[in-house]
C-alpha positions as CSV (number, residue, x, y, z in Angstrom):
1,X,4.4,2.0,22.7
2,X,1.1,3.7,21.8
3,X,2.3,4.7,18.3
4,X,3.3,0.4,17.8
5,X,-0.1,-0.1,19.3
6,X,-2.3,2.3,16.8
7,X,-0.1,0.9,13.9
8,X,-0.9,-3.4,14.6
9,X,-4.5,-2.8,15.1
10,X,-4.3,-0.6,12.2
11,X,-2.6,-3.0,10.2
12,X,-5.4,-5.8,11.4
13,X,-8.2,-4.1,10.4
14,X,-6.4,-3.6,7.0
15,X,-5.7,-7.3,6.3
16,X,-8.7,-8.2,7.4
17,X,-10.6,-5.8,5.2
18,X,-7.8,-6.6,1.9
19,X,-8.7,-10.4,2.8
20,X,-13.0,-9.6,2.6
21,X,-12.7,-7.6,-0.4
22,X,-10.3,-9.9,-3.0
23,X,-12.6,-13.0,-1.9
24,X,-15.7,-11.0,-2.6
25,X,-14.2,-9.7,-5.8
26,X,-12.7,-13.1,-6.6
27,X,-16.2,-14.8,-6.4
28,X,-18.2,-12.2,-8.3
29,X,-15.4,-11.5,-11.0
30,X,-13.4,-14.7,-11.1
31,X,-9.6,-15.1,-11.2
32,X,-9.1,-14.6,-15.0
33,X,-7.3,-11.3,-14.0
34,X,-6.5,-10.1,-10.6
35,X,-8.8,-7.3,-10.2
36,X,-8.7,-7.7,-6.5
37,X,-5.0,-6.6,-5.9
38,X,-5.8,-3.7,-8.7
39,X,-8.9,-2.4,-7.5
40,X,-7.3,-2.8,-3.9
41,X,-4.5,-0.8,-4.7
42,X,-6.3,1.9,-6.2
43,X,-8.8,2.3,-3.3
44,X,-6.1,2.3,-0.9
45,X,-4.3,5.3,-2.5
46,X,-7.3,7.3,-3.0
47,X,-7.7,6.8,0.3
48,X,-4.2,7.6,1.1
49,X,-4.6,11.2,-0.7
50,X,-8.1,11.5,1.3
51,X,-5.9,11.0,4.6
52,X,-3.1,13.1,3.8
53,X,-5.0,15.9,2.0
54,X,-7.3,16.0,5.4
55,X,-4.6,16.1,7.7
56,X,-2.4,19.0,6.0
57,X,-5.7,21.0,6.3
58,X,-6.4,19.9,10.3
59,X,-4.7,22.2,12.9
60,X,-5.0,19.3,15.2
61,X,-1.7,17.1,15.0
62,X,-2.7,14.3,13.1
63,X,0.3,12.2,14.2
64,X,-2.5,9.6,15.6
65,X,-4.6,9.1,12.7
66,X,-1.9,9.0,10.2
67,X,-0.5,6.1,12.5
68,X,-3.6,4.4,12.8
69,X,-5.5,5.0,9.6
70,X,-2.1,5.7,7.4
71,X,0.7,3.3,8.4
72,X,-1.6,0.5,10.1
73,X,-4.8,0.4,8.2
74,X,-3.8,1.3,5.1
75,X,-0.9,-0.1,5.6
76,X,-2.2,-3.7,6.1
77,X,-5.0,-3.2,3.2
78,X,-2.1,-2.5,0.8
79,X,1.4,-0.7,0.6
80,X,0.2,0.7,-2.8
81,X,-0.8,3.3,-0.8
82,X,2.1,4.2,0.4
83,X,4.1,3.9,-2.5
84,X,1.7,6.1,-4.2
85,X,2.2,9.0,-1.3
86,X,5.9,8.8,-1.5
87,X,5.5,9.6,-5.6
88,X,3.6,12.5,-5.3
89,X,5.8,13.7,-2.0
90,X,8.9,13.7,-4.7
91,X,6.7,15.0,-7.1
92,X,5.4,17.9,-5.8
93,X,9.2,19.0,-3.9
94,X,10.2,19.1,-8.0
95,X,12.3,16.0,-7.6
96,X,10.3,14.7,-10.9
97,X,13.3,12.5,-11.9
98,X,13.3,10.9,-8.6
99,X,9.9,10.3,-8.8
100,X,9.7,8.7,-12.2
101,X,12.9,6.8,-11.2
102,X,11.1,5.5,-7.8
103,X,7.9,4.1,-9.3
104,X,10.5,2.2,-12.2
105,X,12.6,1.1,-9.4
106,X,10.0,0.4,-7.2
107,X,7.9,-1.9,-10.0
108,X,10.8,-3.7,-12.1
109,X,12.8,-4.0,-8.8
110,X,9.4,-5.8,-6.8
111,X,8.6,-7.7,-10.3
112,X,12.4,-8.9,-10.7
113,X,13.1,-9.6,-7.3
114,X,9.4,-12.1,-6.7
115,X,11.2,-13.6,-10.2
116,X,14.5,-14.2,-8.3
117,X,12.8,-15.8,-5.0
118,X,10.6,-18.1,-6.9
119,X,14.0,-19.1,-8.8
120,X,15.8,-19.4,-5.6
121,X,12.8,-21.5,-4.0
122,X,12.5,-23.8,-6.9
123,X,16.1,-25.0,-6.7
124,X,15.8,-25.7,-3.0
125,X,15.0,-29.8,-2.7
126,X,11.6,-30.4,-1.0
């Protein structure tokens, strides 16, 4: 129950802070293009890499941290993060293919399938 705990106050703090920073960004830049989710996104896996990097060199267990600040922080600030972990995981095992494969999979697949709901949702009667 800890582990559930660490993650949901995790992921608070990460909505919250995703929330602060696209309406900042959105007022000083506008919503011509959404820099927000990009600049979001790219923060969030540097600071992925900054967490995992750290924790590989710790010889603490960093099982704590990478649920807090990992899954539920970063987590809740953006799943880009993730994602982003998970390439360079199949990356640097040498399962290059599977990595290139993910990231098209993972970005048609997420692009196609928002497509297909907004499809769905717009044949449903009001």
């Amino acid at each position: 129950m800890n582990s559930l705990f660490s993650v949901m106050i995790g992921g608070a703090i990460g909505a919250g802070a995703r929330h602060l920073v696209g309406q900042a960004m959105l007022a000083r830049l506008g919503a011509g293009f959404p820099w927000w989710t990009l600049s979001i996104n790219i923060a969030g896996s540097l600071l992925m890499g900054l967490l995992i990097g750290a924790l590989a060199r710790s010889d603490v267990s960093g099982e704590t941290a990478r649920l807090f600040v990992g899954v539920g922080i970063l987590g809740g600030f953006t799943t880009f993060s993730s994602f982003s972990m998970e390439f360079w995981m199949l990356f640097e095992r040498g399962q290059t293919a599977q990595a290139f494969a993910y990231v098209i999979a993972s970005v048609v697949g997420a692009i196609l399938a928002c497509g297909l709901g907004l499809l769905v949702m717009r044949q449903v009667p009001a």
